[in-house]
ZADODREN-797916 format. One record per residue: residue number from 1; chain; x, y, z of N, C-alpha, C, O in turn. Coordinates in pm, 1 decimal. Layout:
% residues N
[r NUM A [X Y Z] [X Y Z] [X Y Z] [X Y Z]] ...
This chain:
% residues 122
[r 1 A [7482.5 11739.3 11091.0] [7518.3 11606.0 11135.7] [7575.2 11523.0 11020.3] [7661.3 11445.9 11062.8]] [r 2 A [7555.6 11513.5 10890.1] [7547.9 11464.8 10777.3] [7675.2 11481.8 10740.0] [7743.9 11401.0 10677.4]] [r 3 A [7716.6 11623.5 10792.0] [7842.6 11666.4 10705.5] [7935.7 11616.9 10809.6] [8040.0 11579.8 10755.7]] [r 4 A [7938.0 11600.9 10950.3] [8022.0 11564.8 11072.4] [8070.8 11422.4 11046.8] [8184.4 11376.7 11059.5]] [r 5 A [7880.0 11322.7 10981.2] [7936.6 11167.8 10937.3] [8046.9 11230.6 10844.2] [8165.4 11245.2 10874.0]] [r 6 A [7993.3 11260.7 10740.9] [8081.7 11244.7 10644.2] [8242.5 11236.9 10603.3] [8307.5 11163.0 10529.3]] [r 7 A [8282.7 11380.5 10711.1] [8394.9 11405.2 10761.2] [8489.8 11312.6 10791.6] [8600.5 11296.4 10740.1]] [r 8 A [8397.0 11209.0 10945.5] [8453.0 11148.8 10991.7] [8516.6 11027.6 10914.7] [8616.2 10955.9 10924.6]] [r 9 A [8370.9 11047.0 10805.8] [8454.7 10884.6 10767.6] [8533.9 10876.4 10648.4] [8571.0 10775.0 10589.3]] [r 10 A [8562.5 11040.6 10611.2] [8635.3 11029.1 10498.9] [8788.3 11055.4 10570.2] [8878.6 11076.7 10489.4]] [r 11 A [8819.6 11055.8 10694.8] [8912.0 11098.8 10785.1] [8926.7 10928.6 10820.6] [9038.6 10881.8 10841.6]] [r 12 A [8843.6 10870.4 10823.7] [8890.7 10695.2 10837.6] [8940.2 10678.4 10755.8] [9062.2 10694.0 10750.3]] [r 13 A [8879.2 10645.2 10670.7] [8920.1 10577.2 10498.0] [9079.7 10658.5 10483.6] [9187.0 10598.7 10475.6]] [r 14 A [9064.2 10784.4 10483.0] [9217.5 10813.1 10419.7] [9306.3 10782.4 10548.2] [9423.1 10762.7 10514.6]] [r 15 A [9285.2 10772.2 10688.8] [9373.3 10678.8 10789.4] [9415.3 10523.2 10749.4] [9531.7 10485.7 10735.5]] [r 16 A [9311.2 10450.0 10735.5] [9337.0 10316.3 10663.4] [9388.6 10344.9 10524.7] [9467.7 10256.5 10491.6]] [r 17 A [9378.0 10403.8 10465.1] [9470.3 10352.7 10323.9] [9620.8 10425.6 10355.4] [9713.4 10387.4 10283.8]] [r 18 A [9649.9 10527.4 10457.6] [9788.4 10504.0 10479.6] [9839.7 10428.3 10524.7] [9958.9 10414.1 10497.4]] [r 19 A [9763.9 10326.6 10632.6] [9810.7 10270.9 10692.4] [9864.4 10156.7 10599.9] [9981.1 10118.5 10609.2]] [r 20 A [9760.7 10094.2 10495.1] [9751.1 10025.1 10421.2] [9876.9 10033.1 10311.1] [9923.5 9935.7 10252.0]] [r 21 A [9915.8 10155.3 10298.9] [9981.0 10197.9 10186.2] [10160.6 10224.3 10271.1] [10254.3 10272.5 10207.4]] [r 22 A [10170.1 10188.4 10392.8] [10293.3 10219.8 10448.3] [10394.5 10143.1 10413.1] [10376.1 10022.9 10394.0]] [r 23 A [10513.1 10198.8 10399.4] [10644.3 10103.9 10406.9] [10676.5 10039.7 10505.5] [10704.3 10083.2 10617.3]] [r 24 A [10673.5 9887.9 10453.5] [10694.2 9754.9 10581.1] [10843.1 9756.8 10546.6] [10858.1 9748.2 10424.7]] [r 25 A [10973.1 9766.3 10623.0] [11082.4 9776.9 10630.3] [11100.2 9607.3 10661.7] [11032.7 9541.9 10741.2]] [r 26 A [11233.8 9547.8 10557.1] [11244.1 9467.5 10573.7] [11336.3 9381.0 10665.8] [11435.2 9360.0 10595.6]] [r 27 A [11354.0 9323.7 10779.3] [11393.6 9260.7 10844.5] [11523.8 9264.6 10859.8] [11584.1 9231.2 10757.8]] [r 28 A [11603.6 9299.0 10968.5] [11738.0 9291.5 10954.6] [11805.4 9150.0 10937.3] [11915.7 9131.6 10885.9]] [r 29 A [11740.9 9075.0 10976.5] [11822.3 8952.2 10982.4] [11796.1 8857.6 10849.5] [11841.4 8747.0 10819.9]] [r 30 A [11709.0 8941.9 10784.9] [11706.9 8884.8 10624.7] [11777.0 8932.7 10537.4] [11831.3 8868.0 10447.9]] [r 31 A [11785.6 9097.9 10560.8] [11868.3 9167.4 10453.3] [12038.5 9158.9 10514.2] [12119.2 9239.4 10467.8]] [r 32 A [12071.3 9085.1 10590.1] [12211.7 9024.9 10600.7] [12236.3 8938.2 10555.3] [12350.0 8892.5 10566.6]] [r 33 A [12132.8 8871.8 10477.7] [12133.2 8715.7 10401.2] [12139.1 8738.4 10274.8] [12238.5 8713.1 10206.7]] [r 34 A [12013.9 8797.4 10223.7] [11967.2 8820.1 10134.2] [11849.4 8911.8 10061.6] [11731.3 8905.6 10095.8]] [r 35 A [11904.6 9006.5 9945.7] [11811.2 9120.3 9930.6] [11656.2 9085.3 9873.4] [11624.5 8972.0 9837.3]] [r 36 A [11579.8 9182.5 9871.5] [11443.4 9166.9 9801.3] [11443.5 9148.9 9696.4] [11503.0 9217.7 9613.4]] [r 37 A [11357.2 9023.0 9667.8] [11372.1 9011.9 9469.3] [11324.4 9175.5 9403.6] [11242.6 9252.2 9454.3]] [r 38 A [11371.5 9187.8 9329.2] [11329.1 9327.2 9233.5] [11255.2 9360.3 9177.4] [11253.4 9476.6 9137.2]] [r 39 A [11168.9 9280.3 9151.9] [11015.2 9268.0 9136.4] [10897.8 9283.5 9283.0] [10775.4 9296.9 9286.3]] [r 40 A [10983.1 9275.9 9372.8] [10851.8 9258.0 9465.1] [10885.5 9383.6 9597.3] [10997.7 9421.9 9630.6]] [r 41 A [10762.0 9426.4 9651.5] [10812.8 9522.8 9822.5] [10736.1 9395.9 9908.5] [10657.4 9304.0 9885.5]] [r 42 A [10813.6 9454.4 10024.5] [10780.1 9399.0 10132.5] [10664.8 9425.0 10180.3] [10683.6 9539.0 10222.8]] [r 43 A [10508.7 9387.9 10214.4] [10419.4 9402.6 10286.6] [10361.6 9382.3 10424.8] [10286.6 9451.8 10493.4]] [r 44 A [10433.3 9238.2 10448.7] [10433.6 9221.6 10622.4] [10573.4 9149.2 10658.2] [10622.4 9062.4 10585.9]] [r 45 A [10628.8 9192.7 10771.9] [10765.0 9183.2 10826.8] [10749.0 9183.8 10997.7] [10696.0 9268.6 11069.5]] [r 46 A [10814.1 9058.7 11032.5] [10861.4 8997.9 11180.3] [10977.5 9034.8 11175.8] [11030.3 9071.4 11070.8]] [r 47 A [11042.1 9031.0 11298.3] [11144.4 9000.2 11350.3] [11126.1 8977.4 11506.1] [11063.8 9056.8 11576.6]] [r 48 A [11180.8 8872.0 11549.2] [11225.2 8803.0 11667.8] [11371.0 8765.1 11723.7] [11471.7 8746.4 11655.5]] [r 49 A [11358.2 8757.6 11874.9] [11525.0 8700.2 11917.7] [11553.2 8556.9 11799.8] [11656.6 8503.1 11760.3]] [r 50 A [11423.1 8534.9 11774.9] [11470.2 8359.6 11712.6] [11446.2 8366.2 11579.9] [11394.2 8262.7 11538.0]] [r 51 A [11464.6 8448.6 11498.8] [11427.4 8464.5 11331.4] [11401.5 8566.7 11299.5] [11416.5 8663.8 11373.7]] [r 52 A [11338.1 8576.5 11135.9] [11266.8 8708.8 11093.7] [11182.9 8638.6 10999.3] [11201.9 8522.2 10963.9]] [r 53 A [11071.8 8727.7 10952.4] [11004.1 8673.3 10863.2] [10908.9 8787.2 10751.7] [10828.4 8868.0 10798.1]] [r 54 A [10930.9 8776.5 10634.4] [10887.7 8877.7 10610.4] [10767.6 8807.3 10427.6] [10791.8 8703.0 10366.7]] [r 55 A [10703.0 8864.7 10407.8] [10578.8 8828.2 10327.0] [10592.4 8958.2 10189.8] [10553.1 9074.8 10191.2]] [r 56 A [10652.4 8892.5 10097.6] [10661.0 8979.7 9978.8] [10569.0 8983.9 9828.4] [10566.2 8878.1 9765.5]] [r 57 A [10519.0 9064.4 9789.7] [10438.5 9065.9 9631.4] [10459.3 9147.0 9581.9] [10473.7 9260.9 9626.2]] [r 58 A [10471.7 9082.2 9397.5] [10560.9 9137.4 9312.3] [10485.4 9090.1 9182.9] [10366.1 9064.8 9166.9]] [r 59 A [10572.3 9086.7 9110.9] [10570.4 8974.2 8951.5] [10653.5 8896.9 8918.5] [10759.2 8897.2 8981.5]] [r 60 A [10640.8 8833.1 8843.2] [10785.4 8743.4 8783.4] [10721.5 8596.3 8819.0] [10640.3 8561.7 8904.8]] [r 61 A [10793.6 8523.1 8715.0] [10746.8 8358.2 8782.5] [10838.6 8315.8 8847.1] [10955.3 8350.0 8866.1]] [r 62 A [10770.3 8231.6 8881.8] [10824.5 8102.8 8979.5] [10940.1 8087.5 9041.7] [10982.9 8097.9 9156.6]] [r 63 A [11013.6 8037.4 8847.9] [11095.3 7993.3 8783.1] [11179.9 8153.0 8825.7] [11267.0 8132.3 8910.2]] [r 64 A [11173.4 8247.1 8799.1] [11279.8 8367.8 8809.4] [11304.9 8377.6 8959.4] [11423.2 8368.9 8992.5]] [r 65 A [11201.6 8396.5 9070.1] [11216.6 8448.5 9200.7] [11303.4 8323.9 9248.2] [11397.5 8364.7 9316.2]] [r 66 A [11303.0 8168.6 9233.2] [11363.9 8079.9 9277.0] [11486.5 8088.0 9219.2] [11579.1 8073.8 9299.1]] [r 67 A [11519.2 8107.6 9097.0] [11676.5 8131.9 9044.4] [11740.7 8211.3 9093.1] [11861.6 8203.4 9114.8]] [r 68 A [11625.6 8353.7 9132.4] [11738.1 8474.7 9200.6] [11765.9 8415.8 9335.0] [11880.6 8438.4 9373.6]] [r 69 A [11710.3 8364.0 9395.8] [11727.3 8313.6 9569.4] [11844.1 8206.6 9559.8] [11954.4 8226.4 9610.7]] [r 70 A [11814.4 8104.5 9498.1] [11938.7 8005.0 9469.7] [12048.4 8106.6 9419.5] [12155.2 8054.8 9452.1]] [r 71 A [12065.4 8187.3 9376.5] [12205.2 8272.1 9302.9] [12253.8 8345.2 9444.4] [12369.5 8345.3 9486.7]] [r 72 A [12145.1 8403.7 9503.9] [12191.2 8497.3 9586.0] [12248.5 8401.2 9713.3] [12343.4 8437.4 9782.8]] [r 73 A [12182.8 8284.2 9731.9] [12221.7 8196.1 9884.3] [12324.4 8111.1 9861.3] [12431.5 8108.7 9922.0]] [r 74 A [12293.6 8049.3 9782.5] [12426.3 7936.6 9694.4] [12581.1 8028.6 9693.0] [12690.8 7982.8 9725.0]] [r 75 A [12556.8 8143.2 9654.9] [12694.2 8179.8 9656.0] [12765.0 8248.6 9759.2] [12881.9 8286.5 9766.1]] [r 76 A [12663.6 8256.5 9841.7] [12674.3 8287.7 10019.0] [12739.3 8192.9 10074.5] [12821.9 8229.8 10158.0]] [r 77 A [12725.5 8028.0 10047.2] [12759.2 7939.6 10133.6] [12634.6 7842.1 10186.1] [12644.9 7730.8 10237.7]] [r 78 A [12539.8 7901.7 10163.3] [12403.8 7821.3 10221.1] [12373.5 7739.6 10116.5] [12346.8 7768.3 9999.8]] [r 79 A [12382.6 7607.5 10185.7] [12254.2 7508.1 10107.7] [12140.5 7457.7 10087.6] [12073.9 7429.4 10187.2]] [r 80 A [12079.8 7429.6 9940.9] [11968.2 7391.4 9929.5] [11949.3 7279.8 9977.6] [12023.0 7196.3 9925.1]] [r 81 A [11868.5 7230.6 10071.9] [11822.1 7125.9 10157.9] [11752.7 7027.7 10056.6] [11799.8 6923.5 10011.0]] [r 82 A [11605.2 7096.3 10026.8] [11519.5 7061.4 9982.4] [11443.1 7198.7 9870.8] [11422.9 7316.5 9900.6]] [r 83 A [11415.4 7127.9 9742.4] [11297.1 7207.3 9661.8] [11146.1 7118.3 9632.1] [11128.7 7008.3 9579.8]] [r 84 A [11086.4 7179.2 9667.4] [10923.3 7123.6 9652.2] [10855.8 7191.4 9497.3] [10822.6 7309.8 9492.3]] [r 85 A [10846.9 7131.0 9418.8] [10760.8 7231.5 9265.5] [10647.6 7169.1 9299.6] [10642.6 7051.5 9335.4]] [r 86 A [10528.0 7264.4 9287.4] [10395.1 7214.1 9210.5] [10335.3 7286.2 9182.3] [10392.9 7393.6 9199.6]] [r 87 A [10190.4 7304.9 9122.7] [10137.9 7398.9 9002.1] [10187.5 7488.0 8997.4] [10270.6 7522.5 8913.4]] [r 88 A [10124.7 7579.7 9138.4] [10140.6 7701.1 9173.0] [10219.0 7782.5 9219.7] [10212.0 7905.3 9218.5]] [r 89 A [10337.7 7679.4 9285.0] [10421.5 7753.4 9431.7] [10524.0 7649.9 9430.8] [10504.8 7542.4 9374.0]] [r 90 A [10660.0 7685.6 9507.4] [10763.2 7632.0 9500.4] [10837.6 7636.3 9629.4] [10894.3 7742.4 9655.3]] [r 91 A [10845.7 7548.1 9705.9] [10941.3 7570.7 9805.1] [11090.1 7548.3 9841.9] [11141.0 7450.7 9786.9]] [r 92 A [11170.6 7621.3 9925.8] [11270.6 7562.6 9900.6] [11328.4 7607.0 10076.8] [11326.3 7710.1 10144.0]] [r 93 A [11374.3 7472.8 10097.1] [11470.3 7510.8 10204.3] [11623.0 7509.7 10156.6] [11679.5 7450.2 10064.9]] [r 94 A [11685.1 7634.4 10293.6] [11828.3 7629.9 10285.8] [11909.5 7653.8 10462.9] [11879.1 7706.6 10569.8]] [r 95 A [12031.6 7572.5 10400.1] [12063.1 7612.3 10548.3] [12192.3 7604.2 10565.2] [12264.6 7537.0 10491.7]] [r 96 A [12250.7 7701.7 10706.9] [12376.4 7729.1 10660.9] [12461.6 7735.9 10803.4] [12436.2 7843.8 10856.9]] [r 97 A [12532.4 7675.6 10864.3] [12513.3 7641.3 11031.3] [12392.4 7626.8 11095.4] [12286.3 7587.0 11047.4]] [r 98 A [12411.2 7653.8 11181.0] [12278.3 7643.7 11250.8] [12159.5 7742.9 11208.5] [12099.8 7803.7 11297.3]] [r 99 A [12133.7 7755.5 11108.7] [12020.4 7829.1 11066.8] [11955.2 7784.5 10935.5] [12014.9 7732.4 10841.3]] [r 100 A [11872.6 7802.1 10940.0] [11776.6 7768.2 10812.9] [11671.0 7858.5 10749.6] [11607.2 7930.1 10826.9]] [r 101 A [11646.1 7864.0 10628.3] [11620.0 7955.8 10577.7] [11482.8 7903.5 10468.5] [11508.7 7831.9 10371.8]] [r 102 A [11362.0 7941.0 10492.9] [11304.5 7880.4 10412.3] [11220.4 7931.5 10338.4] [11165.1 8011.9 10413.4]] [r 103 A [11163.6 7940.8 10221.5] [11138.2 8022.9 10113.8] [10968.6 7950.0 10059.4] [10956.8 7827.9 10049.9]] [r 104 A [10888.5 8014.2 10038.5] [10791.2 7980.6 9940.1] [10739.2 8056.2 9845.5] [10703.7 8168.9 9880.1]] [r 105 A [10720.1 8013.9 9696.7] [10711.9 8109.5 9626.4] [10581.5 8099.3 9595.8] [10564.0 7978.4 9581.1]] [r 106 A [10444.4 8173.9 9571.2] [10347.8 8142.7 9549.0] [10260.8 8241.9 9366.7] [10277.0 8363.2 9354.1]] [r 107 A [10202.2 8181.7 9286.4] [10150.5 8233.4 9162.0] [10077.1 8191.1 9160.7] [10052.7 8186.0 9040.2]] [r 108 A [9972.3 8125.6 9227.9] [9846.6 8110.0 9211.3] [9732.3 8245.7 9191.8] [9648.8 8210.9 9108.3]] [r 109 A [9716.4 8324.7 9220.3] [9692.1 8498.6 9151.6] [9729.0 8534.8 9098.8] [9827.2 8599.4 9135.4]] [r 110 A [9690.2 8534.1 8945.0] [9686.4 8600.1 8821.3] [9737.4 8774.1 8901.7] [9695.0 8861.9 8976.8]] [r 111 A [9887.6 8725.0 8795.6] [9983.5 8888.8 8774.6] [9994.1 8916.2 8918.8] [9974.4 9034.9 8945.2]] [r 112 A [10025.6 8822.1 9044.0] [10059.5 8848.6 9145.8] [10149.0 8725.5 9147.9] [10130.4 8623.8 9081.1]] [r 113 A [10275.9 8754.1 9256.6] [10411.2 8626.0 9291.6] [10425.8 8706.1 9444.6] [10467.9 8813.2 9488.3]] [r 114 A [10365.5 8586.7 9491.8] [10376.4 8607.3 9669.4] [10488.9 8536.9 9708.7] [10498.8 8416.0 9687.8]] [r 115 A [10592.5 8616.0 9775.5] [10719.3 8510.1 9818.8] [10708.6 8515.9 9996.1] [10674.9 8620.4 10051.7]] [r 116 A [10732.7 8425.0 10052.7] [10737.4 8399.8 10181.4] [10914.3 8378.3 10256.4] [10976.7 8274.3 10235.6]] [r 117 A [10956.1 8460.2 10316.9] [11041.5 8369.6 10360.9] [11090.5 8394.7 10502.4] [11099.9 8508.4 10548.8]] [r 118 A [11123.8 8275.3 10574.7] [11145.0 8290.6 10719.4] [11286.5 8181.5 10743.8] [11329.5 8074.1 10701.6]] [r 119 A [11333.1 8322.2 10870.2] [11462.8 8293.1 10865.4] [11466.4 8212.6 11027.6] [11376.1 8261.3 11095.7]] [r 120 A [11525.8 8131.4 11086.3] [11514.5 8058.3 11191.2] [11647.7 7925.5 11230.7] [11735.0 7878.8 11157.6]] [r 121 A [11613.4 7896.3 11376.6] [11747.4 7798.1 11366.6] [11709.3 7635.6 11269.3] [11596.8 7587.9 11254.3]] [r 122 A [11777.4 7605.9 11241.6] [11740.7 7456.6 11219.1] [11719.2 7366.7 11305.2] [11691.0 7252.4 11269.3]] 
């Protein structure tokens, strides 16, 4: 019986850490905008008739993941609406016809940079 638990639950555990460990493919309607910073993979990813949204962690500060996004959208045609700085995290909207694009960068976790961004109409 001992060895049947055992089995079973070493047959869980290695189910959850693939699951855990899978490639979240990133959003079509983001990577027509704009690519993944290079520092970070994708971990959780939407897509809807009305947006996409996808949840990225990486490294790098703030200051770098917001320069690459402004480089990559700015020269697309999309504008910066609005930027929010404070301690930890940085937001920024952009938008470009009828769509808007909005970004948060988060470093509050030591040697972790959580970027957020969701794509939607304005």
């Amino acid at each position: 019986m001992k060895t049947r638990v055992a089995l079973a639950m070493g047959f869980f555990f290695f189910f959850v850490s693939a699951l855990v460990s899978a490639q979240v493919d990133y959003p079509k309607g983001l990577k027509e905008i704009v690519p993944v910073y290079s520092k970070a993979k994708v971990v959780t990813a939407m897509e809807t008739t009305d947006g996409s949204h996808a949840v990225l962690e990486g490294t790098g500060s703030a200051q770098e993941v917001v320069s690459f996004y402004k480089k990559a959208l700015e020269g697309k045609g999309w504008a910066l609406e609005w930027e929010m700085n404070q301690k930890d995290n940085t937001g920024l909207a952009f938008t470009k016809g009828k769509q808007g694009l909005y970004i948060v960068v988060d470093t509050s976790q030591k040697g972790k940079t959580t970027i957020v961004l969701t794509l939607g109409k304005k």
